[in-house]
C-alpha positions in Angstrom: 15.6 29.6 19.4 11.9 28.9 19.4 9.8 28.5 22.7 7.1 29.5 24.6 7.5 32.7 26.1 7.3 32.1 29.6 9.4 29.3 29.5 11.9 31.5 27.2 12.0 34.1 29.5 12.7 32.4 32.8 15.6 30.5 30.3 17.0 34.0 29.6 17.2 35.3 33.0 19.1 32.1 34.2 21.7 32.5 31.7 22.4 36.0 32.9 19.2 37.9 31.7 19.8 41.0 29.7 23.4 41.5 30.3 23.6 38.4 28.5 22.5 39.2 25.3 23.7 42.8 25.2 27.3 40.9 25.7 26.2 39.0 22.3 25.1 42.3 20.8 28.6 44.3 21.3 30.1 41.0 19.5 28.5 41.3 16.4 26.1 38.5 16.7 22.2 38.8 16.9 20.2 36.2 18.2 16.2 35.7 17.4 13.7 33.7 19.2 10.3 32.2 17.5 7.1 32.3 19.4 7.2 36.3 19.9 9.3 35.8 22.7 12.9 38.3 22.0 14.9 38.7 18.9 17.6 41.1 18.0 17.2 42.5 14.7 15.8 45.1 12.2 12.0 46.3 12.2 10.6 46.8 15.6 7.8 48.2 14.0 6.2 45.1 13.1 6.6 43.3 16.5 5.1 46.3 17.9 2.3 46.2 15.5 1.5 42.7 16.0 2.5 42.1 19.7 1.9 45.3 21.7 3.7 45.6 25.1 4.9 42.6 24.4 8.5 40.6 26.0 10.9 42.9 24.5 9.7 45.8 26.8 9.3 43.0 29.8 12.8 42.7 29.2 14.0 46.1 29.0 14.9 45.7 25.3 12.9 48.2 24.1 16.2 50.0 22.2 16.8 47.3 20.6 15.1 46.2 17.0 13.2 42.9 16.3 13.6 41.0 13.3 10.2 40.1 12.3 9.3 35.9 12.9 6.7 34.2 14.1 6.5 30.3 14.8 4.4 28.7 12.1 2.8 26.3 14.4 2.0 28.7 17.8 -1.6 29.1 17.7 -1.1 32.6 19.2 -0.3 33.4 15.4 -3.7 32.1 13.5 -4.2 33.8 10.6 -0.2 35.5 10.8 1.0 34.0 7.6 -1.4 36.5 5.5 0.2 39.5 7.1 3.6 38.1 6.8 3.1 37.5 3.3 1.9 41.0 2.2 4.4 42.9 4.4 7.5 40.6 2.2 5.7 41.9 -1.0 5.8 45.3 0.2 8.9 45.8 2.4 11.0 43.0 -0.2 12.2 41.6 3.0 11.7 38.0 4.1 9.5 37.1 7.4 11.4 34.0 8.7 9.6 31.3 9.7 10.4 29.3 13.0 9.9 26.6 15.0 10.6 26.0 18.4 14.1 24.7 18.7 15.1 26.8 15.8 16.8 30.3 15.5 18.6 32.6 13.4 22.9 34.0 13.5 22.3 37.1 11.8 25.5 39.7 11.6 26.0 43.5 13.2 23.9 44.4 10.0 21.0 42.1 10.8 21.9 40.0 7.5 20.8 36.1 7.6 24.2 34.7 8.1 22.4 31.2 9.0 19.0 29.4 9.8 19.5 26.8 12.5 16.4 24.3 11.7 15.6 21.9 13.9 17.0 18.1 12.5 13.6 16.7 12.8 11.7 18.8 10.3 10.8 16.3 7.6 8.6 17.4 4.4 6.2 15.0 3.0 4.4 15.4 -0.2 5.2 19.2 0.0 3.9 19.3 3.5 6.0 20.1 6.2 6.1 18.5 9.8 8.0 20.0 12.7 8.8 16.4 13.7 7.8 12.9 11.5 5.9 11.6 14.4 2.0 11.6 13.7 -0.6 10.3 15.5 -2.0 7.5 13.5 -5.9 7.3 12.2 -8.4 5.4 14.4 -6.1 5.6 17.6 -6.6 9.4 18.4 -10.1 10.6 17.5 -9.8 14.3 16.1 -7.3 14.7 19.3 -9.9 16.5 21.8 -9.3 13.7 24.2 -5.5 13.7 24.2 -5.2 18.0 23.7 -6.4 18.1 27.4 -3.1 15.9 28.1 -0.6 17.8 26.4 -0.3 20.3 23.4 -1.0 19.0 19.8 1.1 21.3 18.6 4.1 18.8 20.0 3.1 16.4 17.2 4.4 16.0 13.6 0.4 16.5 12.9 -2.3 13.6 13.4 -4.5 11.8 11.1 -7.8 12.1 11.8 -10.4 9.2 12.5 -11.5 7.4 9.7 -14.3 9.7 7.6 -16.7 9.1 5.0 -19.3 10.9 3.4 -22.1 10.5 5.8 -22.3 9.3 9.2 -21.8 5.9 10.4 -22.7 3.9 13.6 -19.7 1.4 13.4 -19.9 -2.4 13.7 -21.9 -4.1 16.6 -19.8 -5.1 20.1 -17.6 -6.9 20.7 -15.2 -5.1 18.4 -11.9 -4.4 20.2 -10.1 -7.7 21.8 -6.3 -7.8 22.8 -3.9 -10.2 21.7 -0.5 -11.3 22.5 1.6 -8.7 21.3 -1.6 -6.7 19.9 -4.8 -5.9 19.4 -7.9 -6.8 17.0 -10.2 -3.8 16.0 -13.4 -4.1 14.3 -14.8 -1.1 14.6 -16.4 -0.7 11.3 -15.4 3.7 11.2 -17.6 5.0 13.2 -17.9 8.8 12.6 -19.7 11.3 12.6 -19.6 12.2 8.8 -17.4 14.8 6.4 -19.7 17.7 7.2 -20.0 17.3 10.9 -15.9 16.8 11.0 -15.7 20.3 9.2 -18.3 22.0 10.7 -17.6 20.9 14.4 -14.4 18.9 14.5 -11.8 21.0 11.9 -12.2 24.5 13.2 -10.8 23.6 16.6 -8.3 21.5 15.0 -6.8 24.2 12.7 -6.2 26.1 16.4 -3.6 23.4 17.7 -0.8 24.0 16.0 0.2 20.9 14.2 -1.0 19.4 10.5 -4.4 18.2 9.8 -4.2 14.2 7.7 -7.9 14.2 7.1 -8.2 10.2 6.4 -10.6 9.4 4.0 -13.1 5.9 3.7 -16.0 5.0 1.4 -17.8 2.0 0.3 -18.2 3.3 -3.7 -15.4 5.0 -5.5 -17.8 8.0 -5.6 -18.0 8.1 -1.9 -14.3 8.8 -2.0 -14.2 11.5 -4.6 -17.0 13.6 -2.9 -16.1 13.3 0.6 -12.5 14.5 -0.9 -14.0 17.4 -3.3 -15.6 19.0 0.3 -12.6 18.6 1.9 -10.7 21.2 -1.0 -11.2 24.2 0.4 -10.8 24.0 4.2 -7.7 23.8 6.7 -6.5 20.2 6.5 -3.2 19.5 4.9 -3.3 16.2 3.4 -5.9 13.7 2.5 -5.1 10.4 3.3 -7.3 7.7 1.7 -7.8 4.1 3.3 -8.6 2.0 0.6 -9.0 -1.2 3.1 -12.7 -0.9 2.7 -14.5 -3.1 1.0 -16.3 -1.6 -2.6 -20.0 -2.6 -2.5 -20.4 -2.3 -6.7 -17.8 -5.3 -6.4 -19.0 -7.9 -4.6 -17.3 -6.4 -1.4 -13.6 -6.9 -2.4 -11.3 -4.5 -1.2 -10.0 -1.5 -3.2 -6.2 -1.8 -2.3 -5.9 -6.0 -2.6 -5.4 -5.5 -6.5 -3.4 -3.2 -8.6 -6.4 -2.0 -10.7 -8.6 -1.4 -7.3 -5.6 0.9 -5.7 -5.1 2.5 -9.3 -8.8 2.9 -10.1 -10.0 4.4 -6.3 -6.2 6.9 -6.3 -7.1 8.0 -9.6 -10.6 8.8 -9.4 -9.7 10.9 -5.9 -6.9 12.8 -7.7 -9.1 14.3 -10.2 -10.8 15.9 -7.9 -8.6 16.4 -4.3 -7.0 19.7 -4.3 -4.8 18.9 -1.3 -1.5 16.6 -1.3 -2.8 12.9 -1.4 -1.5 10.2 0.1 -2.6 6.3 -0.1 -2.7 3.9 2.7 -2.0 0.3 1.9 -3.5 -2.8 3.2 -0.9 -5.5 4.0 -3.1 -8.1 2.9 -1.3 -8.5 -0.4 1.3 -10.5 -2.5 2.9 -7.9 -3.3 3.2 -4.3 -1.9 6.0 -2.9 -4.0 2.8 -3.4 -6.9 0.6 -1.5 -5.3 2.7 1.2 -3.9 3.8 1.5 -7.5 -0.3 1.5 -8.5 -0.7 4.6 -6.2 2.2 6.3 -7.5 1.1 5.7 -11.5 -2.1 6.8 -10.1 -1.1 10.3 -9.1 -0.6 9.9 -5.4 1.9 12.3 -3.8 2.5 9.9 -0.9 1.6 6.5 0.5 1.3 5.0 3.8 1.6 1.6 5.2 0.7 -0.6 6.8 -2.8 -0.7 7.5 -3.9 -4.0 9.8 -3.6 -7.5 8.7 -6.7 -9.5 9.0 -6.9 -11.6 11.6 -9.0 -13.4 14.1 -9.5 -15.2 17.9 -12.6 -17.6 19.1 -13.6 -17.9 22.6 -13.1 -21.5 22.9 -16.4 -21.7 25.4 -18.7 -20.8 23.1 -16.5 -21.3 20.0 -17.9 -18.4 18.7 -15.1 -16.2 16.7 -14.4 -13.2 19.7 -15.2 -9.8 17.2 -18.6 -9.9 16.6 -17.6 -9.2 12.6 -15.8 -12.5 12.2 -12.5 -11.0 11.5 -10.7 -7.5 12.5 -7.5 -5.4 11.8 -4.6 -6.9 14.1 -1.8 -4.0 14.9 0.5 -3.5 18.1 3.9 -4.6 18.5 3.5 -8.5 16.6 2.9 -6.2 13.3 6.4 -4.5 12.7 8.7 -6.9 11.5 6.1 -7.2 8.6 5.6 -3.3 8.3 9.3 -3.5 8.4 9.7 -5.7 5.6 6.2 -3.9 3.0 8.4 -0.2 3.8 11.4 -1.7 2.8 9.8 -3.4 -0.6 7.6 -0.4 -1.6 10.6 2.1 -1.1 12.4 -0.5 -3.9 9.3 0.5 -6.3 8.3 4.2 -5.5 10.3 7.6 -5.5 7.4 9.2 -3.6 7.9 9.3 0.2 6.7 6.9 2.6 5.4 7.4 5.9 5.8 4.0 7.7 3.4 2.5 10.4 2.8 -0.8 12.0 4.0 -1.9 15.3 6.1 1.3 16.6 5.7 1.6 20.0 9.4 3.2 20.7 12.0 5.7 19.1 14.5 2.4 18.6 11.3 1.2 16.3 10.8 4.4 14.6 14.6 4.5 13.7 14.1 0.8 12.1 11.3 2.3 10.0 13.2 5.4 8.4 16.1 2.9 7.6 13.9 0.9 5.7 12.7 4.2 3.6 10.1 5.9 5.3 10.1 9.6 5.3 7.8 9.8 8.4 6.3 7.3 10.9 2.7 7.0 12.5 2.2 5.9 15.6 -1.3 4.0 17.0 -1.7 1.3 19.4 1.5 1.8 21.4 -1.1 5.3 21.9 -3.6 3.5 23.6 -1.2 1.8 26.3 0.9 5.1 27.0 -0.8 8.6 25.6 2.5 9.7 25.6 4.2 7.7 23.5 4.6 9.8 20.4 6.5 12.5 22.7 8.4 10.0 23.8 9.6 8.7 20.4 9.8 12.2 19.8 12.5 12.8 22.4 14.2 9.9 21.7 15.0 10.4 17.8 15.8 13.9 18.5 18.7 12.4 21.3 19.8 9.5 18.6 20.6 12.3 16.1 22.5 14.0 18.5 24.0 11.2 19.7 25.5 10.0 16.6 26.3 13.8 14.8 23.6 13.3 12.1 22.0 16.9 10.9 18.4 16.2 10.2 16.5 12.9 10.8 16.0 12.9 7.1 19.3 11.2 6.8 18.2 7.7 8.0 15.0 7.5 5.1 16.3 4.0 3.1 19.8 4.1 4.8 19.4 0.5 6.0 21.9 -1.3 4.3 21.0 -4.9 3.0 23.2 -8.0 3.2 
């Protein structure tokens, strides 16, 4: 079973410590651990090579042989998958990959009888995610701020803040104003720029652990298709473009309100990105299940939605509107029943996954959104009231599948079942 060490360890000794496994042993059943922390198993030689003096001598375990693993996501093991890669090609024997939560039931031979994978691992657009909770764009920065609170590595994987091709100051104040049930952002993506984000921002991202959503703006279709082409060859997983931004060579109307706008900007990105791509849709549509289908046509790998819906408050005193840009994104809680409804209607049009967003503050919300078709959720405002809500929703889905004797969360994507 996956784990941090330490914690591991102390875990071992207060099930009865050494004897304990050694009682396994004589039974025929072999027991590994990710993280580097114990397993039971073939090649020692490898552990040793990679981790010297390591747990298995803390333990007194040092007769015993270690199946070689490592946990994809624990930083301790940057760089890992390279070596585990050329020692399959030249033993012919399979590293296994774990996570923590997961293990192996290998037989007296040390032969894979069964992987036991967590039930929240969730692949999207050939990516995979420990858990399909990610911390939404614009709500967690590039996660500096909310590492010092608890590992990253705990996430699904976070999408960056907004970037574009150079750097931008963001919209004048007042920009942020709360609403009943929510919030209106203006913000106007502030960043610091594509290269500044891989030169300063990425490499201390690629050290925590979970997947990198580098989200993607621009105010010119070319915009989009460079800042994507410099992304190609560094660490982040996914691009994801937000296509809410208004396109300057047209007047200012927004790439995703038209089929041809979402088709034109996805397509024109594809040609070029290297890394899965996935397309985030602006509510403020007739109809989503056309645009979803757009991005799809267009070669997108994955979409997500919602973005905000436009809205607006005035300060009745000065009667002047209370965002200094007129109008701003509403999200928060008032939001789901409509992000609800665009899942549900794009997952009648698209057979590439969803990843649903809009509202969730809780795992009973998150739940709603894989029944309606989403593969995986994002998680923003609820972020800003309680830093620890997408651990929360975390724990939660993880105790409704156990609860109710369903194998992977992956089970509830589209099971809603319509009247």
């Amino acid at each position: 079973m996956g784990g941090d060490p330490c914690y591991l360890l102390d875990s071992i000794h207060r099930h009865g410590g050494e004897d304990a496994l050694r009682r396994v042993a004589e039974k025929g059943l072999l027991i590994a651990w990710s993280a580097g922390a114990l397993a039971l198993g073939p090649s020692l030689e490898l552990f040793q090579r990679l981790e010297p003096g390591g747990d298995a001598q803390a333990l007194g375990l040092t007769d015993l042989e270690i199946l070689p693993h490592y946990s994809r996501f624990h930083t301790r093991y940057e760089g890992l998958e390279a070596q585990c890669a050329a020692y399959e090609k030249e033993r012919g024997r399979k590293v296994c990959r774990l996570d923590d939560g997961e293990g192996l039931l290998l037989d007296g031979q040390g032969r894979l009888v069964e992987e036991i994978l967590s039930p929240l691992r969730v692949t999207v657009a050939g990516v995979e995610f420990r858990n399909p909770v990610i911390a939404a764009s614009g709500t967690f920065g590039f996660g500096r701020e909310y590492g010092e609170l608890y590992p990253l590595s705990e996430l699904g994987g976070i999408s960056c803040k907004g970037t574009t091709l150079h750097a931008r100051p963001g919209n004048p104040p007042p920009r942020v104003t709360e609403t009943p049930g929510g919030m209106l952002n203006a913000v106007g993506l502030q960043n610091p720029g594509v290269e500044h984000f891989i030169r300063e921002d990425l490499p201390w991202l690629s050290r925590q652990g979970t997947r990198i959503i580098a989200n993607v703006a621009g105010s010119a279709v070319e915009d989009y298709c460079r800042t994507a082409e410099l992304l190609n060859d560094t660490s982040v997983d996914m691009v994801e473009l937000n296509i809410s931004c208004p396109n300057v060579k047209e007047g200012g109307v927004q790439f995703g309100v038209t089929a041809e706008g979402v088709a034109g900007v996805t397509g024109a990105v594809r040609r070029v990105c290297k890394k899965p791509l996935m397309v985030k849709l602006s509510p403020n549509v007739t109809d989503i299940g056309e645009m979803a289908a757009a991005a799809e046509s267009a070669g997108a790998d994955a979409v997500s939605l919602i973005n905000t819906l436009t809205g607006m408050r005035v300060d009745i005193r000065t009667r002047r509107p209370i965002i200094h840009n007129n109008t701003g994104g509403l999200s928060g809680p008032a939001v789901l029943p409509v992000a609800l409804r665009m899942v549900w209607q794009a997952s009648q049009r698209v057979k590439i996954p969803i990843v649903g967003l809009g509202g969730i503050a809780t795992w009973q919300d998150a739940v709603e959104m894989l029944l309606c078709g989403a593969s995986a959720i994002q998680v923003g405002t609820a972020i800003f009231t309680d830093p620890y809500a997408p651990l929360k929703i975390r724990d939660g889905l993880l105790a409704y599948l156990e609860e109710n004797g369903i194998r992977s969360v992956s089970e509830l994507t589209g099971g809603v079942r319509p009247w």
